[in-house]
C-alpha positions in Angstrom: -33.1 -3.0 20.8 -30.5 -4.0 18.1 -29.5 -7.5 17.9 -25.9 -8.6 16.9 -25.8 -10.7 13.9 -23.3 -13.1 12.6 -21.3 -11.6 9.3 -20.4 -14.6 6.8 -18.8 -12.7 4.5 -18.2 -9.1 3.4 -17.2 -7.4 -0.4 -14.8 -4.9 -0.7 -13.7 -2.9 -3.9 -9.8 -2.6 -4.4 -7.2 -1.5 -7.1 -4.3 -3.6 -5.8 -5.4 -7.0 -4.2 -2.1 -8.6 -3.6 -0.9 -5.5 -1.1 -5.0 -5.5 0.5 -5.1 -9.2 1.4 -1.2 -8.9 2.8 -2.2 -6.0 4.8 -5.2 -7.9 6.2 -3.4 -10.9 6.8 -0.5 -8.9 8.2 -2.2 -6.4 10.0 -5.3 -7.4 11.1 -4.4 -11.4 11.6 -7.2 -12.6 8.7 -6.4 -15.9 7.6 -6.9 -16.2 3.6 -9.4 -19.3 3.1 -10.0 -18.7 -0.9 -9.8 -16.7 -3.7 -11.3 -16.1 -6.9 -8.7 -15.5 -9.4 
């Protein structure tokens, strides 16, 4: 049987970060803790 597992982090590729992290924040409710810019 397959276990659940806890996900810490995940890496996406993008072409437009500002509009991405608005639409997750936005859309799915993420809450932005950091960046790396």
């Amino acid at each position: 049987m397959i276990k659940n597992r806890k996900h810490g982090h995940i890496g996406l590729g993008t072409t437009d970060i500002e509009a991405d992290v608005k639409w997750y924040i936005d859309v799915l409710g993420f809450e932005l803790i950091g960046d790396f810019k």
